[in-house]
C-alpha positions in Angstrom: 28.1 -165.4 -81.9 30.2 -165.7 -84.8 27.6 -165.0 -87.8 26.5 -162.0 -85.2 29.6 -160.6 -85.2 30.5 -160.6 -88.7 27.1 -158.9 -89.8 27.8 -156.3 -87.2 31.4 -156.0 -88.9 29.4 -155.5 -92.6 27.2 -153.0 -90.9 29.8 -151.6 -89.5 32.4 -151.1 -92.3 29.3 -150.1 -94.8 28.0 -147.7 -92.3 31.7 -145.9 -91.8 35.0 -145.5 -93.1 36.7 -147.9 -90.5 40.3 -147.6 -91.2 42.3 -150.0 -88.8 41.8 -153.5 -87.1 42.3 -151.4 -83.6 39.6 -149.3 -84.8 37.4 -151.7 -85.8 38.3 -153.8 -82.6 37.0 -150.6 -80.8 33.4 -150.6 -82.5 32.4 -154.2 -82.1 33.7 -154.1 -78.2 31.1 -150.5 -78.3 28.4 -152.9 -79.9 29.0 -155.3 -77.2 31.4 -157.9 -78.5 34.7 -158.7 -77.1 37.2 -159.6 -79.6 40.9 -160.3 -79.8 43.2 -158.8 -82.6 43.2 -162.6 -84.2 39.4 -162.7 -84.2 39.6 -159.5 -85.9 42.6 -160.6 -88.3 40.2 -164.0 -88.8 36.7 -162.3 -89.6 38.6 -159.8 -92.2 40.2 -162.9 -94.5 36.6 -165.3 -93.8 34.3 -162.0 -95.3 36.9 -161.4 -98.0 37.0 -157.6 -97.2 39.5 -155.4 -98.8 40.8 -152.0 -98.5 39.7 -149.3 -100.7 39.8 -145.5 -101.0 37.7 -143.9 -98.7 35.7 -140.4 -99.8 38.6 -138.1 -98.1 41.7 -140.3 -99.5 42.2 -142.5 -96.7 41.8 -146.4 -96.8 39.0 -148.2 -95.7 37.5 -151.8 -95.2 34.9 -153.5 -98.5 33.4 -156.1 -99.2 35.4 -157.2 -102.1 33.6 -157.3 -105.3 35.7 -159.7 -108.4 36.7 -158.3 -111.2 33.6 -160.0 -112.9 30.7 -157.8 -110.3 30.0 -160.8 -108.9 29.8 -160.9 -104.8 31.7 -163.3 -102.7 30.6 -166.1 -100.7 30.0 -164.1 -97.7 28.3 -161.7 -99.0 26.0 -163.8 -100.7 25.3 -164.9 -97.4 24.1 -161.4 -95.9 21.7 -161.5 -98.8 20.5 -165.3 -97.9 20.6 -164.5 -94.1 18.9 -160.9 -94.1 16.2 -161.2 -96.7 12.7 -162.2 -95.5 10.7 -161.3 -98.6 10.3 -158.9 -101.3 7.9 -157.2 -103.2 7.9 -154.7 -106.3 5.6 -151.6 -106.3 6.2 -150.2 -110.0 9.7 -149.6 -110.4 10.5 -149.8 -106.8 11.5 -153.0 -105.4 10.7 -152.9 -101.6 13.2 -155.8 -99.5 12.1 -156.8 -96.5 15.4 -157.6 -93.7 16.1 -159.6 -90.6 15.5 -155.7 -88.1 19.3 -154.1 -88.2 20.2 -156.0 -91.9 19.2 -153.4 -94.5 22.3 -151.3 -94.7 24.5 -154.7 -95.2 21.7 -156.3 -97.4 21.3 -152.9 -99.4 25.1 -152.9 -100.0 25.3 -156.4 -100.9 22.6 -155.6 -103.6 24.6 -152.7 -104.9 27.8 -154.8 -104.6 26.0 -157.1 -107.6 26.2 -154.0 -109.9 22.4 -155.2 -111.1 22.4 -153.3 -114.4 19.0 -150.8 -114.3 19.4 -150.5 -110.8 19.8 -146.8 -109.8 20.2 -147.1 -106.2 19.4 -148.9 -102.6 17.7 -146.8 -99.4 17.9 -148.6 -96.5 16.9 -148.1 -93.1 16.7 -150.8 -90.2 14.3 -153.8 -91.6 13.4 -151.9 -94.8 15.3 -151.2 -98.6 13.6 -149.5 -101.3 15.6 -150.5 -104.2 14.9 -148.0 -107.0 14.5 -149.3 -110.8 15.1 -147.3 -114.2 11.7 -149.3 -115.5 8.8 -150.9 -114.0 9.8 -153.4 -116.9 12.6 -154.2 -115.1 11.7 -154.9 -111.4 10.8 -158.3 -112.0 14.3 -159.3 -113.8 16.2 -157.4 -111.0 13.9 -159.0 -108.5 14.7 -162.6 -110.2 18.1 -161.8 -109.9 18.4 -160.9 -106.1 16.3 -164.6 -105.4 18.9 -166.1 -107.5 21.5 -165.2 -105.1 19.6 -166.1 -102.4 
């Protein structure tokens, strides 16, 4: 129930600017989980999330990134957890989830600031991770495994 709840958290905080514990309290109990303000408190400091600056100058919950763009524990675990396979078509790397992973797997991927990648789509089982080069897919690709 645990490892459910936090990937609902990722999902949650990469899908929307959540703001608060209270308000984030209020999504999970939508998405069926019923959690107290400690579990809350407790899932926050064991995903190593952060706030940043939301688009409209608020703060928000992230996944925090270290100062070196690598990705935290946690968050290598989303990529370990979520990714059944992958396969590159040219200079599109196509990333196969566990269904409802891709946004938090597709973050995670952008979270490792992979130089030559220009950007993650993601959609419920499914990421299209788009290349500058067909050249560089398979070093991208490479990458990505060794994370997993």
């Amino acid at each position: 129930m645990k490892t459910k709840r936090q990937r609902k958290i990722i999902e949650l905080i990469t899908e929307r600017n959540v703001e608060t514990q209270d308000e984030l309290a209020a999504l999970l109990e939508k998405e069926g989980f019923t959690v107290t303000q400690a579990t809350i408190s407790r899932d926050i400091r064991e995903l190593n999330l952060t706030k940043s600056v939301s688009p409209d100058g608020g703060q928000k919950y992230s996944i925090a990134v270290s100062a070196l763009g690598g990705i935290y524990g946690k968050y290598l675990r989303v990529l370990s957890d979520g990714i059944l396979k992958m396969e590159i078509a040219e200079n599109i790397l196509v990333i196969k989830t566990v269904s409802g992973m891709a946004m938090a797997v597709g973050a995670a991927v952008d979270a490792m600031s992979i130089e030559n990648v220009v950007g993650c789509i993601a959609g419920d089982d499914t990421i299209m991770c788009i290349i500058k080069t067909k050249e560089d897919a398979p070093v991208v690709k490479a990458r990505i495994e060794e994370a997993i």
